[in-house]
PyMOL CGO cylinders between C-alpha atoms (Angstrom):
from pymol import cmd
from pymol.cgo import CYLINDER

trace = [
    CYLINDER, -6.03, 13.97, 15.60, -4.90, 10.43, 13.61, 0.3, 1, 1, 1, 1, 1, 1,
    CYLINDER, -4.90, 10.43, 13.61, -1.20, 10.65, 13.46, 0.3, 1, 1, 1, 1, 1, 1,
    CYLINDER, -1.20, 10.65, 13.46, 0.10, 10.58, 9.90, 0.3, 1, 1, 1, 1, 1, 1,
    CYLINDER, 0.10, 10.58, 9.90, 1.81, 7.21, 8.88, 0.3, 1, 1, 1, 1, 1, 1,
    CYLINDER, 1.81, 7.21, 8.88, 5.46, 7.17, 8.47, 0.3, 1, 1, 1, 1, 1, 1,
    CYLINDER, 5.46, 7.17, 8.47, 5.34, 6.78, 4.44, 0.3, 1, 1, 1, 1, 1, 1,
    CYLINDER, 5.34, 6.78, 4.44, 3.20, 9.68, 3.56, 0.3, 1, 1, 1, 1, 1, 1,
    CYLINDER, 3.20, 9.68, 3.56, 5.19, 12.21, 5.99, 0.3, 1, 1, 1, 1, 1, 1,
    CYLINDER, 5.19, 12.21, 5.99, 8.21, 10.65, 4.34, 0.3, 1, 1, 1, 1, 1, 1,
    CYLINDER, 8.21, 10.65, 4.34, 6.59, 11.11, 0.86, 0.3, 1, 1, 1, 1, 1, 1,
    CYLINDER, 6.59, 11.11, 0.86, 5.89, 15.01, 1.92, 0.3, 1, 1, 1, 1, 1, 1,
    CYLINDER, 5.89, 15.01, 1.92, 8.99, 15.38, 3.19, 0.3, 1, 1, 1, 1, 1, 1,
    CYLINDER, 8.99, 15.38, 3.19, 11.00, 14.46, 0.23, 0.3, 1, 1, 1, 1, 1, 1,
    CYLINDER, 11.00, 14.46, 0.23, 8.74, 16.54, -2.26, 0.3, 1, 1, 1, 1, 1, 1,
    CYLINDER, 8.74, 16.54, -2.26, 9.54, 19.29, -0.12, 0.3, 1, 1, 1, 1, 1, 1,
    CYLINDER, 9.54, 19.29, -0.12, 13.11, 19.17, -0.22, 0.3, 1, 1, 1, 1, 1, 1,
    CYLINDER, 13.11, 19.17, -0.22, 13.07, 19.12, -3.98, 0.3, 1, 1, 1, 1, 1, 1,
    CYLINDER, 13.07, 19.12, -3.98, 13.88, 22.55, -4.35, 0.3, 1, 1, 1, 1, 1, 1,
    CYLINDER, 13.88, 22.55, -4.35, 17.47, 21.79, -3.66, 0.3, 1, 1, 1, 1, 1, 1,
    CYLINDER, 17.47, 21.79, -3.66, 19.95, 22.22, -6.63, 0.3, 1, 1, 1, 1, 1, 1,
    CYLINDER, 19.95, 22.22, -6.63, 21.73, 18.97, -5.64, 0.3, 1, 1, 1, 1, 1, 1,
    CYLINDER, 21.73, 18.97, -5.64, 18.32, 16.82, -6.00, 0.3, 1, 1, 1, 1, 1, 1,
    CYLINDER, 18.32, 16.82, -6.00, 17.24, 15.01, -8.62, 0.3, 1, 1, 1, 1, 1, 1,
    CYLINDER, 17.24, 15.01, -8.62, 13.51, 16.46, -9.12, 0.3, 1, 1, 1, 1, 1, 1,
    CYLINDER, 13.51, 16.46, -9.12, 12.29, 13.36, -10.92, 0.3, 1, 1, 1, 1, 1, 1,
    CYLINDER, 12.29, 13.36, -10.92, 14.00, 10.75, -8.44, 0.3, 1, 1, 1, 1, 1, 1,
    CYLINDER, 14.00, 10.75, -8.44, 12.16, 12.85, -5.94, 0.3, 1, 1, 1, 1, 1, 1,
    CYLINDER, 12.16, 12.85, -5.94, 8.62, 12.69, -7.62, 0.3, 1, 1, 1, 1, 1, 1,
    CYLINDER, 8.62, 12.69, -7.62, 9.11, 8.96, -8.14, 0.3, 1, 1, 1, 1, 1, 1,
    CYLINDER, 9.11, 8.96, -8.14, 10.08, 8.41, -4.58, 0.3, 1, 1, 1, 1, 1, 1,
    CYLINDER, 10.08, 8.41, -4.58, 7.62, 10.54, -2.94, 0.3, 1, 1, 1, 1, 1, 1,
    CYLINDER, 7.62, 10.54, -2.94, 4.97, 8.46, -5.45, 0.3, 1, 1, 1, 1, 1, 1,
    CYLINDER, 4.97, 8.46, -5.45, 6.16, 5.31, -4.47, 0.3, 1, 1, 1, 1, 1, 1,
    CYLINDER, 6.16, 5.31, -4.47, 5.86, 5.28, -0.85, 0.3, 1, 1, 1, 1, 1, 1,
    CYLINDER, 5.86, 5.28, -0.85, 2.48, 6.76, -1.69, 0.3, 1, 1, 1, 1, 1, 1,
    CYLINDER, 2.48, 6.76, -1.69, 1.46, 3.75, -3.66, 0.3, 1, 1, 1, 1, 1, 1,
    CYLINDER, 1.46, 3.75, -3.66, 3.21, 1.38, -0.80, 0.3, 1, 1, 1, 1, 1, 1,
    CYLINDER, 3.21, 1.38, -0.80, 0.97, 2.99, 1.88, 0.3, 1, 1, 1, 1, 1, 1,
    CYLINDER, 0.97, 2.99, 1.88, -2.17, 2.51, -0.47, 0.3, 1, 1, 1, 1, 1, 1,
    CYLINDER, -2.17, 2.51, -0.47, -1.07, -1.31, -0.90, 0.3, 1, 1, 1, 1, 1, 1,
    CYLINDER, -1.07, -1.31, -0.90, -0.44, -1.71, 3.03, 0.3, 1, 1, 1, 1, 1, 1,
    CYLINDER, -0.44, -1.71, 3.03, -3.52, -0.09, 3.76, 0.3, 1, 1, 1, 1, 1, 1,
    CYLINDER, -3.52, -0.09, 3.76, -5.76, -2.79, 1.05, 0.3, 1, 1, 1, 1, 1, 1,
    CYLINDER, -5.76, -2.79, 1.05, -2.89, -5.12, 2.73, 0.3, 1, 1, 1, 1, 1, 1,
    CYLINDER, -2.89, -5.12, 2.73, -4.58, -5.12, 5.89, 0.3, 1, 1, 1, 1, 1, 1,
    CYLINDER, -4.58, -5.12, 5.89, -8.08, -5.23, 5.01, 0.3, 1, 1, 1, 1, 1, 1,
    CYLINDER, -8.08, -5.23, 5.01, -7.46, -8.07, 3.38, 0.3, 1, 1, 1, 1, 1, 1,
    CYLINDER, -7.46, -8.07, 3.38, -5.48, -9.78, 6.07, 0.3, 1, 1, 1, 1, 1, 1,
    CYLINDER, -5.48, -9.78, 6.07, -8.95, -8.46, 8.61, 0.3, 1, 1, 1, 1, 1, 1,
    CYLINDER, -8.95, -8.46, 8.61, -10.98, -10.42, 6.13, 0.3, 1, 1, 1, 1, 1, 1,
    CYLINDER, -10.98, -10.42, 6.13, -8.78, -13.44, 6.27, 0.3, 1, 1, 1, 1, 1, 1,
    CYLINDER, -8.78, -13.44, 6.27, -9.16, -13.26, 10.09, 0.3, 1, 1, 1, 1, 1, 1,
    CYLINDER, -9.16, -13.26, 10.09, -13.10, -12.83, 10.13, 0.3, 1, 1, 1, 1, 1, 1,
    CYLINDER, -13.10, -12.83, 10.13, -13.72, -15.72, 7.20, 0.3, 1, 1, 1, 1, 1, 1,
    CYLINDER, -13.72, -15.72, 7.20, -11.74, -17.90, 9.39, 0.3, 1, 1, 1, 1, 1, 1,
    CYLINDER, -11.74, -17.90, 9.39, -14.25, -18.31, 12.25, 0.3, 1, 1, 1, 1, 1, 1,
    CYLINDER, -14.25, -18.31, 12.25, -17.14, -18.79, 9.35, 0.3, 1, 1, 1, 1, 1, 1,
    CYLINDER, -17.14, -18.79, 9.35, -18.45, -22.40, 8.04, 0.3, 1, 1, 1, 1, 1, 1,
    CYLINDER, -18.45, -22.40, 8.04, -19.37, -21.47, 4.71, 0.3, 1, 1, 1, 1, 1, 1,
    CYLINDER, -19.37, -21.47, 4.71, -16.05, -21.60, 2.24, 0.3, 1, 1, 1, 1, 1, 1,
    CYLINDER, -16.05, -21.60, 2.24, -17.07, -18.46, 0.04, 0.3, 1, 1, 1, 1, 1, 1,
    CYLINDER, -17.07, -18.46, 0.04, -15.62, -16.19, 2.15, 0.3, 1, 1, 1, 1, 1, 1,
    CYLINDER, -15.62, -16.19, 2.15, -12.18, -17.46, 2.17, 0.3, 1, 1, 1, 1, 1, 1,
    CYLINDER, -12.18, -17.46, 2.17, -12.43, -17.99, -1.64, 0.3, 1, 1, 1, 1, 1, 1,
    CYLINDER, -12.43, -17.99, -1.64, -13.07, -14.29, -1.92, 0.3, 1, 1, 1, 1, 1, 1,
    CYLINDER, -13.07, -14.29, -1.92, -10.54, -13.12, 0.83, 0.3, 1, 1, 1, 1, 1, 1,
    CYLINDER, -10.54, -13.12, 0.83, -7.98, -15.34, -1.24, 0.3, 1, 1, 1, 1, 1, 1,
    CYLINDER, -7.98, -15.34, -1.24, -8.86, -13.25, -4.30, 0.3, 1, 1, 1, 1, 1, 1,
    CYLINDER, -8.86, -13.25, -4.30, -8.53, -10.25, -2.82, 0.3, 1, 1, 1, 1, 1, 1,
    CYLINDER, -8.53, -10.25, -2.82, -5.00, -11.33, -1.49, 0.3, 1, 1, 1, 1, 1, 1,
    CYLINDER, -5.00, -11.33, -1.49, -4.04, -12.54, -5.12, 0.3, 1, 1, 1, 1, 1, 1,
    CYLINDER, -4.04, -12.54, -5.12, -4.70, -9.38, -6.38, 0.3, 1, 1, 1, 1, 1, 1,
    CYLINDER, -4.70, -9.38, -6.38, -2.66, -7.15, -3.40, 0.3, 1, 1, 1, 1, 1, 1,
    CYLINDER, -2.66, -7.15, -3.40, 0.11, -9.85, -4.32, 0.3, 1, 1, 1, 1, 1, 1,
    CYLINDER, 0.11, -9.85, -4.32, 0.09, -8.57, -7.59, 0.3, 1, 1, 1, 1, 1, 1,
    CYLINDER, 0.09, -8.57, -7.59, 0.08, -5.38, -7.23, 0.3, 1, 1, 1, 1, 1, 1,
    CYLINDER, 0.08, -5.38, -7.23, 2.89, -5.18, -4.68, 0.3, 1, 1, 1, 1, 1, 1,
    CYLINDER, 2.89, -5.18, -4.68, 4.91, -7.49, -7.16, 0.3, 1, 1, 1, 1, 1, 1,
    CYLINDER, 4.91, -7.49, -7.16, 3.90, -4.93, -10.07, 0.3, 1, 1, 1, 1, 1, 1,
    CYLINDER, 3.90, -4.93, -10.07, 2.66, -7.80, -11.85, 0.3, 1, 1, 1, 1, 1, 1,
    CYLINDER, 2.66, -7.80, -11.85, -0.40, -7.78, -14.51, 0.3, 1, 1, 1, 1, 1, 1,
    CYLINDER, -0.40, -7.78, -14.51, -3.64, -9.68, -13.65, 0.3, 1, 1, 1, 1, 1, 1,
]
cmd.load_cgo(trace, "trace")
């Protein structure tokens, strides 16, 4: 069994804990949805990074052109900005 990574039990554990009186249920939904989208961005993060790693021992330069892209665009989206 894969263990669970930290953000999504921390995501689940905070929606579950939204039944209190004394939470906030929308801070909770938005919290819970932003690790979520963290973990998704890590995850892409790291592929990324593995491509990075693997275009490095090749000759021919397309690869790194298209890891570089595909970092760009992580960039962005862990910034929140447009493309």
């Amino acid at each position: 069994m894969t263990k669970q990574p930290e953000a999504l039990r921390l995501a689940d554990d905070i929606e579950d804990i939204q039944g209190l009186d004394s939470i906030d249920g929308t801070i909770v939904d938005k919290a819970a949805a932003e690790l979520r989208r963290l973990h998704e961005v890590n995850v892409e993060l790291l592929a990324a990074l593995n491509s990075l790693l693997l275009a490095a021992g090749m000759k021919d330069p397309q690869p790194w052109r298209d890891a570089r892209a595909d970092v760009v665009e992580l960039l962005r989206k862990v910034t929140g900005e447009n493309a």
